[in-house]
C-alpha positions in Angstrom: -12.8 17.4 -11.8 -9.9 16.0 -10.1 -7.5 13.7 -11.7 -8.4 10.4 -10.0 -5.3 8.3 -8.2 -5.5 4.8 -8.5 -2.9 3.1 -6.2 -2.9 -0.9 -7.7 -2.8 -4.1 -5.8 -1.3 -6.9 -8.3 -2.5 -10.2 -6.8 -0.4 -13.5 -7.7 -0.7 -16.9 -5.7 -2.3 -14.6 -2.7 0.6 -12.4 -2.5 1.1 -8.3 -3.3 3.3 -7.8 -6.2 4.5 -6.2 -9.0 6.3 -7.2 -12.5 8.6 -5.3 -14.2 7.6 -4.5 -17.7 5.0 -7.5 -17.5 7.8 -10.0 -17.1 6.5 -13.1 -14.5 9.5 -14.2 -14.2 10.7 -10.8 -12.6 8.2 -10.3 -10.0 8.9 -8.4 -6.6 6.6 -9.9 -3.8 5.5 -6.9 -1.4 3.7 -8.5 1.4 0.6 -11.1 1.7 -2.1 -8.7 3.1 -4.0 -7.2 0.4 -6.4 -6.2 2.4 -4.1 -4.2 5.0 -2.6 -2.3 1.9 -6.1 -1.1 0.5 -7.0 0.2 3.7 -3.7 2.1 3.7 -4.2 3.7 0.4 -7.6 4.7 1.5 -6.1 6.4 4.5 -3.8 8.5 2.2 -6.7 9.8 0.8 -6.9 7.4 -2.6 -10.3 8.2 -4.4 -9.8 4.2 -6.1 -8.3 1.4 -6.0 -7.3 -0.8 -8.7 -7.1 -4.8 -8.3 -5.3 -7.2 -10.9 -5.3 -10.8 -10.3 -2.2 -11.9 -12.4 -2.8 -15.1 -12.2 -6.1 -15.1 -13.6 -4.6 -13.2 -16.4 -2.4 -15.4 -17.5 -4.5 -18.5 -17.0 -8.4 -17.2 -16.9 -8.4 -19.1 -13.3 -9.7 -16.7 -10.8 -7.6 -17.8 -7.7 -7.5 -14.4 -5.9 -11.0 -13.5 -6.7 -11.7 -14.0 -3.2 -9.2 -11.1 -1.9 -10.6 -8.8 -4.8 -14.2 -9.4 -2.9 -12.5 -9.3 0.7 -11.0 -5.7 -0.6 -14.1 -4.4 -2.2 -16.6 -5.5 1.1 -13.8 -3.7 3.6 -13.2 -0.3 1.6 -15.7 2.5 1.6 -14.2 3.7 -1.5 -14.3 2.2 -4.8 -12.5 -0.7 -6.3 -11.8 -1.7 -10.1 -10.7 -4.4 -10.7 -9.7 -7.1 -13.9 -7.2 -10.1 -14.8 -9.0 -13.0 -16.1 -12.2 -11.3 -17.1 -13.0 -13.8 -19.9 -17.2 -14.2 -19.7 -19.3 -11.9 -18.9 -20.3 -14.2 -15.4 -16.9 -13.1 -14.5 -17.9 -9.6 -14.7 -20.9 -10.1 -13.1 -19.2 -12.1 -10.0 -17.0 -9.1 -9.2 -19.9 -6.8 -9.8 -21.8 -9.1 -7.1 -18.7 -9.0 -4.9 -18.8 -5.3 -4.9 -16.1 -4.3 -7.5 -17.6 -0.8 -9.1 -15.9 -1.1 -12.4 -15.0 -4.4 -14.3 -11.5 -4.5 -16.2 -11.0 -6.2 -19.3 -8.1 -7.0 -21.7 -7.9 -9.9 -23.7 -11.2 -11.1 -23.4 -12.0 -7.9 -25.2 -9.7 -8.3 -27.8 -10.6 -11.8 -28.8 -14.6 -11.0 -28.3 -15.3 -7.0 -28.6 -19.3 -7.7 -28.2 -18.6 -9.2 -25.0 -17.7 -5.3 -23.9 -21.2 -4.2 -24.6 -22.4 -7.5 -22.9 -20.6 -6.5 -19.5 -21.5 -2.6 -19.9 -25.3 -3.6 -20.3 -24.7 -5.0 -16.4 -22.1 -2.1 -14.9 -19.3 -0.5 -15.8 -16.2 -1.5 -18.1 -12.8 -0.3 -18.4 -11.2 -2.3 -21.8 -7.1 -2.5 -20.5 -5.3 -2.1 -23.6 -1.6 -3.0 -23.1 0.6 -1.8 -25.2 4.0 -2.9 -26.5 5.3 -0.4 -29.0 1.9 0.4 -30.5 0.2 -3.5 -30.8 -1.9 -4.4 -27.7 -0.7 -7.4 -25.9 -2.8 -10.3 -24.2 -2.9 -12.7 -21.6 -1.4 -11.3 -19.2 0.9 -9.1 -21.5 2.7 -12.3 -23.1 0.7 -12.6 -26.4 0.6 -10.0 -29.1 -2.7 -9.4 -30.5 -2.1 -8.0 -33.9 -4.5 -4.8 -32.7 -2.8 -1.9 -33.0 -3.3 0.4 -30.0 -5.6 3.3 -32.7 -7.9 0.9 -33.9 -8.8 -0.3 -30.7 -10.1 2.9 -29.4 -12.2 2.7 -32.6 -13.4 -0.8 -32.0 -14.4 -0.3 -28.2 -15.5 2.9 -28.1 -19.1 2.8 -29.5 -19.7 -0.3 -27.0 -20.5 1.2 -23.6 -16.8 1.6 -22.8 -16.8 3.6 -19.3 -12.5 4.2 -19.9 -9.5 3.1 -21.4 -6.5 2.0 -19.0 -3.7 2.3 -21.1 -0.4 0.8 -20.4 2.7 1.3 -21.8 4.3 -2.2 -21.2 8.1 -0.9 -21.8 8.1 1.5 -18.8 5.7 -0.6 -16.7 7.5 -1.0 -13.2 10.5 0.9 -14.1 10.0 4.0 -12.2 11.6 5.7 -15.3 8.6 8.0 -16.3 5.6 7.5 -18.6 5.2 7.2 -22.1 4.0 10.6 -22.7 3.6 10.1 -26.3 1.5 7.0 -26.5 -0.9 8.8 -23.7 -1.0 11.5 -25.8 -1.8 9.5 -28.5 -4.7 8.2 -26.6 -6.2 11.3 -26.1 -6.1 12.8 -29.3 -7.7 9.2 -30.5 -10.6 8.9 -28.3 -13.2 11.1 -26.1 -13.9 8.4 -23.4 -12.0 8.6 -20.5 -8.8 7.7 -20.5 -6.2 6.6 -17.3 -2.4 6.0 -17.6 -0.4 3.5 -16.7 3.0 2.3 -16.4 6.7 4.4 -15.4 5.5 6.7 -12.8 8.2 6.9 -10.3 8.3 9.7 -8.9 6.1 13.3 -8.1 7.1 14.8 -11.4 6.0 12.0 -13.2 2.9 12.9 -12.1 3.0 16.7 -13.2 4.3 15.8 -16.7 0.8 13.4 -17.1 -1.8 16.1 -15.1 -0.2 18.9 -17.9 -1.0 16.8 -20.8 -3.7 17.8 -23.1 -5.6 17.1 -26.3 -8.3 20.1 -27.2 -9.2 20.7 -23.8 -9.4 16.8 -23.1 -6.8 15.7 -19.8 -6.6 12.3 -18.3 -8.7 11.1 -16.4 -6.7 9.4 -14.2 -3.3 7.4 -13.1 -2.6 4.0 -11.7 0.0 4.0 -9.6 1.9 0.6 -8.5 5.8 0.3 -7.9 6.4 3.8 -6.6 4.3 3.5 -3.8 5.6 0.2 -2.6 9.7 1.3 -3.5 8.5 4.7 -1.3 9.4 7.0 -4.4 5.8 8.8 -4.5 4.1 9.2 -1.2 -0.1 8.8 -1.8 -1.2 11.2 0.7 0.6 13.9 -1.3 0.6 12.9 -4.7 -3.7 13.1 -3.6 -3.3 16.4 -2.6 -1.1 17.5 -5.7 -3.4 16.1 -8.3 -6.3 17.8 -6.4 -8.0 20.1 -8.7 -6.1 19.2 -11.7 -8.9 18.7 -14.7 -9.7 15.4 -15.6 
């Protein structure tokens, strides 16, 4: 099984951007055409792509839902997608707008139950966003009080379809994963798990297909600041990761 790319499209007042470790207030705008970009990462050869609307998940309003639909109807691959995930008709109005799998983070935190309400209709990712080794909320400017172990216990028997873990610290700074906290995750849970945060460039991406937990790999990366700064080129980070298990 490959290990599954998922270049990300961070959506905030209709614009393409990225924060750096979470951080609103340091937010690099990257164009206005969401829809232009997933078709270029599907070109390269991505397998996913992965949709937050930032807005929505600092707020709960949904005011680039629209694109996420726009996105999902245009690609012929799949599309995940979360930010503001808060009921479970929020799940189902992405599901009905063609998202394949439904993120959620702090609606999960504050109402576990509402995890195996969503994976009763499609699949679920829970986001758990991690600062040190507490999971963070709303849009990464809350802390929970969940500690990163006990949520894989908490989710796990509720239909969970993955765990996107992010390290918050390195997220956006191109400086390299956590590798400690993913490994972490893997020893701690047998559903899928993807990494996020610090990639920045190709050998990021080795160091995170060569980690392992008795037998277990990740199942897959989110990519986001290193394909828009031009540090990791999609087409052949695809080709690289080809193969690798997952």
């Amino acid at each position: 099984m490959n290990l599954l790319l998922f270049p990300a499209i961070d959506l905030r007042g209709g614009h393409c951007v990225r924060l750096l470790m979470g951080d609103y207030a340091l937010e690099t705008v990257y164009g206005d055409d969401a829809v232009a970009r997933a078709l270029a990462f599907q070109d390269a050869g991505a397998p996913w792509v992965h949709m937050v609307d930032l807005d929505a998940a600092r707020t709960g309003d949904p005011v680039n839902r629209h694109l996420v639909a726009e996105v999902a109807d245009t690609l012929d691959i799949p599309v995940q997608a979360g930010g503001g995930v808060r009921t479970t008709a929020d799940a189902r109005s992405l599901f009905d707008a063609g998202v394949e799998r439904v993120v959620m983070g702090t609606a999960a935190v504050e109402n576990p139950r509402l995890v195996e309400e969503v994976a009763s209709i499609g699949r679920v990712a829970v986001g758990l966003d991690v600062r040190g080794r507490e999971v963070a909320v709303r849009g990464w400017t809350e802390d929970s009080g969940l500690l990163l172990g006990d949520a894989f216990d908490l989710f796990a028997p509720l239909g969970t379809d993955a765990f996107i873990v992010t390290g918050i610290e390195r997220d956006g700074t191109l400086e390299g994963p956590d590798l400690g906290l993913l490994a972490e995750a893997l020893a701690a849970t047998g559903v899928d798990v993807v990494a996020s945060g610090g990639v920045g460039r190709a050998s990021h991406l080795e160091d995170l297909a060569a980690l392992e937990h008795a037998g277990r790999r990740l199942a897959g990366i989110i990519l986001g600041r290193a394909l828009y700064e031009g540090t990791v080129d999609l087409a052949a980070a695809v080709a690289a990761m080809a193969g690798s298990a997952g």
